[in-house]
Backbone as a ProteinNet text record, in pm:
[ID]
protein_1_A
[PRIMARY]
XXXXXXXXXXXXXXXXXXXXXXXXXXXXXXXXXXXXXXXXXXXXXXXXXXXXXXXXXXXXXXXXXXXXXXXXXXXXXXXXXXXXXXXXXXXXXXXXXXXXXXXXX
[TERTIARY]
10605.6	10691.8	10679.8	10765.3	10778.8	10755.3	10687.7	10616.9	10691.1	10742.9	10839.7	10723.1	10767.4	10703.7	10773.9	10718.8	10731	10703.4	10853.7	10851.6	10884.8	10806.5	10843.5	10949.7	11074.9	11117.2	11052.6	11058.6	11049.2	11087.4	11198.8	11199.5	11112.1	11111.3	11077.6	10886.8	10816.2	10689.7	10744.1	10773	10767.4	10812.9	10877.5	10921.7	10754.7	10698	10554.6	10441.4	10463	10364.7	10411.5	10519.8	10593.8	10526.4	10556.7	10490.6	10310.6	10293.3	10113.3	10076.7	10171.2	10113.8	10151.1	10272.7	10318.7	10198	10159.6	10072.2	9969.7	9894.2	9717.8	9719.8	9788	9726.9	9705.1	9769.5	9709.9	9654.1	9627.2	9541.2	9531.8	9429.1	9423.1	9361.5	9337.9	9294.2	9389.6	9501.5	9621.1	9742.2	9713.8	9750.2	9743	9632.9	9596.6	9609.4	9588.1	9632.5	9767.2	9881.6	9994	10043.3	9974.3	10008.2	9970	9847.5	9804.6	9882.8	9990.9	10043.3	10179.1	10237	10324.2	10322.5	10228	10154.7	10158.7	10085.3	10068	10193.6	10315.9	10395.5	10526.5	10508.6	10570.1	10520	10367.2	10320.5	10341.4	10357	10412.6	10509.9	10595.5	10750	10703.3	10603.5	10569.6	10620.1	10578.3	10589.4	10687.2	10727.7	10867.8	10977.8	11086.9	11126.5	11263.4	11280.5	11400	11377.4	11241.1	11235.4	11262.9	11268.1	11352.9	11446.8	11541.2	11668.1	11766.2	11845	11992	12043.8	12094.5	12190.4	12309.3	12384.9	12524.9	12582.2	12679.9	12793.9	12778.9	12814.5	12791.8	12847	12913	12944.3	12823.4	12729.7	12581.3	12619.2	12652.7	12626.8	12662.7	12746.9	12771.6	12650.8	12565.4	12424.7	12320.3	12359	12250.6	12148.5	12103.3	11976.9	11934.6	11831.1	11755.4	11635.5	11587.9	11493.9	11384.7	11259.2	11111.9	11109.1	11078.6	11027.3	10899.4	10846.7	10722.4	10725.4	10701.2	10731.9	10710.1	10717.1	10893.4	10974.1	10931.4	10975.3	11034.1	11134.9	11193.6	11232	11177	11190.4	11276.7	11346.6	11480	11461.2	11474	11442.6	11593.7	11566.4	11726	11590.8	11618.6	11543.9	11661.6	11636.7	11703.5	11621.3	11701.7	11593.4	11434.2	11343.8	11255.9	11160.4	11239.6	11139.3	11236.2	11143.1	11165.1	11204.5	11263.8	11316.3	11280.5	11210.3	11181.3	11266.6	11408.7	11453.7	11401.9	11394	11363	11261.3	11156.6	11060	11093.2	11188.8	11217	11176.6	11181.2	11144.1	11320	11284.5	11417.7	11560.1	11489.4	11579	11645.2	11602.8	11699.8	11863.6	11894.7	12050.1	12070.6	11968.4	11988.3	12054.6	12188.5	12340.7	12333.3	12348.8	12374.6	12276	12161	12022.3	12044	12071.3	12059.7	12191.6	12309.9	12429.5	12389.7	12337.7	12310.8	12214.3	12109.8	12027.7	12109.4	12202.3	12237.9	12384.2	12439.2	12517.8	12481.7
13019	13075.1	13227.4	13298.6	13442.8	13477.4	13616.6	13659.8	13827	13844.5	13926.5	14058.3	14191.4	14278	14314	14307.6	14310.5	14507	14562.6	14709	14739.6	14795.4	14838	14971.9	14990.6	15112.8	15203.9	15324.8	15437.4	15437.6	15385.5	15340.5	15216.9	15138.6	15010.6	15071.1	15143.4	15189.4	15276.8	15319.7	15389.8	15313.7	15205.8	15077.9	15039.5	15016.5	14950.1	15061.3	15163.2	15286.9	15307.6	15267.5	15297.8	15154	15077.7	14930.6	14910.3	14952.9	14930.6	15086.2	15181.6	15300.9	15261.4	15196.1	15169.2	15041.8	14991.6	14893.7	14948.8	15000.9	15046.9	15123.9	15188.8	15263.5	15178.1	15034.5	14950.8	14847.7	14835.1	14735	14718.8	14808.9	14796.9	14693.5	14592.5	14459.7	14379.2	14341	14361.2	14371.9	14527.7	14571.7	14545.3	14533	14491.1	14411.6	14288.4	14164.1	14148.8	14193	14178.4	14268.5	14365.2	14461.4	14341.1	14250.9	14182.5	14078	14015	13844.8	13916.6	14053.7	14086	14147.2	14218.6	14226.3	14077.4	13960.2	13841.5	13795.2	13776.3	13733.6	13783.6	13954.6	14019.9	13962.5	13965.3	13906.9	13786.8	13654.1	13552.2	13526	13668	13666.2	13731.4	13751.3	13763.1	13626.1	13563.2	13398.4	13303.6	13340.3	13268.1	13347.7	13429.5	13540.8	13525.7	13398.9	13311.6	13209.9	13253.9	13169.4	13215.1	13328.6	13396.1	13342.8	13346.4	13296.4	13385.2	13316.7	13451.3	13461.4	13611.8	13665.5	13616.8	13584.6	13462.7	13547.3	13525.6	13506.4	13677.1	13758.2	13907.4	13975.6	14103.8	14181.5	14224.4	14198.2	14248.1	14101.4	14009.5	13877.3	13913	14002.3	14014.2	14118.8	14190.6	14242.4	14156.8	14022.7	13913.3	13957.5	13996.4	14048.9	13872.2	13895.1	13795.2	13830.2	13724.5	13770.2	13692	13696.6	13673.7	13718	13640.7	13606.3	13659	13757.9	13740	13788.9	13645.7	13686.6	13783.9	13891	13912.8	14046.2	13980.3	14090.5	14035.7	14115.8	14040.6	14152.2	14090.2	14194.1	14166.1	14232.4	14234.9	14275.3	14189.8	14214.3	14175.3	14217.1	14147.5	14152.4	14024.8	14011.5	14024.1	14138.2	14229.6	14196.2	14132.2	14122.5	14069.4	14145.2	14069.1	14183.8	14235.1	14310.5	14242	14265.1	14237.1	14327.4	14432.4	14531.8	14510	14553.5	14542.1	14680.1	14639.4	14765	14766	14727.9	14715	14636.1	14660.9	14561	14616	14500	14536.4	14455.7	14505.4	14376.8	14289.5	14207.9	14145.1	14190	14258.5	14290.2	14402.7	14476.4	14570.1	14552.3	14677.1	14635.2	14663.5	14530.2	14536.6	14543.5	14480.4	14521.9	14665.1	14730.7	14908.2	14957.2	14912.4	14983.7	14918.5	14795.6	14795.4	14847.5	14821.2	14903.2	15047.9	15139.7	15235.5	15231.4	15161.1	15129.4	15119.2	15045.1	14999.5	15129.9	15240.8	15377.9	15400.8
10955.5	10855.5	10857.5	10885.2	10851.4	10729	10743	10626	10617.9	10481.2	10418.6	10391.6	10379.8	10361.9	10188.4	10104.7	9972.1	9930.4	9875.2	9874.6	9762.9	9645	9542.8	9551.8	9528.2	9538.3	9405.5	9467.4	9375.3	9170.2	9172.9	9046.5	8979.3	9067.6	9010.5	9013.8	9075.4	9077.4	8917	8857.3	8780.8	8645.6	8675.3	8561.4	8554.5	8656	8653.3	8544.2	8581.2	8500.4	8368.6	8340.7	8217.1	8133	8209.3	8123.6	8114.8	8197.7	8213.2	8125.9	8085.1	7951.4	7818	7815.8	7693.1	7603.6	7730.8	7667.3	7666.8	7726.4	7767.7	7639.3	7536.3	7445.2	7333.7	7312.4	7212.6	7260.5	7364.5	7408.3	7603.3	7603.6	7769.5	7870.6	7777.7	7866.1	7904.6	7780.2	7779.2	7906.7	7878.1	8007.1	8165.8	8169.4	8240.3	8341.8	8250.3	8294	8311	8222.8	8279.6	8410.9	8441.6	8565.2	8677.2	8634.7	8768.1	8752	8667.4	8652.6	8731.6	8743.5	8786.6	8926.2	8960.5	9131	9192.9	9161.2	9168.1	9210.5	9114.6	9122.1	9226.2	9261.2	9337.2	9474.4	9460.8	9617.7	9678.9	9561.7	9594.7	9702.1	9682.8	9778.5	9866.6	9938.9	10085.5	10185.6	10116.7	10146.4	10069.9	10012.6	9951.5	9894.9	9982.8	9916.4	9835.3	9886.6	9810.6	9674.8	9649.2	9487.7	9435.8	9386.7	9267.4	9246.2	9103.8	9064.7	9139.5	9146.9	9202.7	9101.9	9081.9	8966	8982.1	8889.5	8960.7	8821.8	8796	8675.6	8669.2	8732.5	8716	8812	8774.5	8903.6	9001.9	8950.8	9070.5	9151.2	9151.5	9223.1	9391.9	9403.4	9550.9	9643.8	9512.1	9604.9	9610	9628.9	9610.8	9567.4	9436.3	9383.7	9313.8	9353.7	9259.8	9140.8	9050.1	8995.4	8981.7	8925.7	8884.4	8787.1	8666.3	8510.9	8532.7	8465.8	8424.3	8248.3	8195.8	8066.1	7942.9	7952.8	7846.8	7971.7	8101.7	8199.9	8289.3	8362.9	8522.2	8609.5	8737.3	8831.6	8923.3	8946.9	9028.6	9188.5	9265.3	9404	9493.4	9609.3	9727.3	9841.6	9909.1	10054.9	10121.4	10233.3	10344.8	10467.4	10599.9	10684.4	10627.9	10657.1	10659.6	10560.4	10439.1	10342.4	10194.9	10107.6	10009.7	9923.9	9910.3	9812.9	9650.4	9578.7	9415	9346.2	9317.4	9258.1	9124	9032.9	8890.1	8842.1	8739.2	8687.3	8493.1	8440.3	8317.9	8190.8	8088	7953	7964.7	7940.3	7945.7	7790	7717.4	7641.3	7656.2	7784.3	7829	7929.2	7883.6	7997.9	8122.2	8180.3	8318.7	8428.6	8397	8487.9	8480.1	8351.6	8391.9	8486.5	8460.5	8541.5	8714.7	8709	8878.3	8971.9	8854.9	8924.9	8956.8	8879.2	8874.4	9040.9	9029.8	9172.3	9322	9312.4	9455.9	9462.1	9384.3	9396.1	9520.3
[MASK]
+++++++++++++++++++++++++++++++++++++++++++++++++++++++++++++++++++++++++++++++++++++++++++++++++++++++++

């Protein structure tokens, strides 16, 4: 089985620092642990880069982006060839269509 090279882009590294500060000042164990249930779960798709859900019912549906739940978060990836692209890692109550359209400009 081919094995996917998993690439946080530049934004989505900075979705990650934004979430692992917002939390670390009221509770950095916390923190912590969700930075590692979401590393974890990004690395998963080395080896399965098609589990993620596909975004369907949306004008993003034709950049085949998919996603990974990590709960109250989802990270938005497209497998290209043989890397895994991570454009976004968001709380789910944000507006993620504007943010990844904005990504694939």
């Amino acid at each position: 089985m081919e094995k996917y090279n998993v690439e946080l882009l530049p934004v989505a590294d900075e979705d990650l620092d934004q979430i692992f500060n917002y939390i670390l000042s009221d509770n950095p164990q916390a923190a912590i642990k969700l930075l590692d249930n979401i590393i974890y779960s990004l690395q998963r798709l080395i080896e399965f880069p098609h589990s993620g859900t596909p975004l369907t019912g949306c004008s993003l549906e034709k950049f085949n982006f998919r996603m990974v739940i990590i709960n109250p978060y989802i990270a938005f990836y497209r497998a290209i060839e043989n890397k895994v692209l991570v454009y976004h890692v968001l709380h789910c109550a944000r507006n993620y269509a504007h943010l990844l359209k904005e990504s694939v400009k």
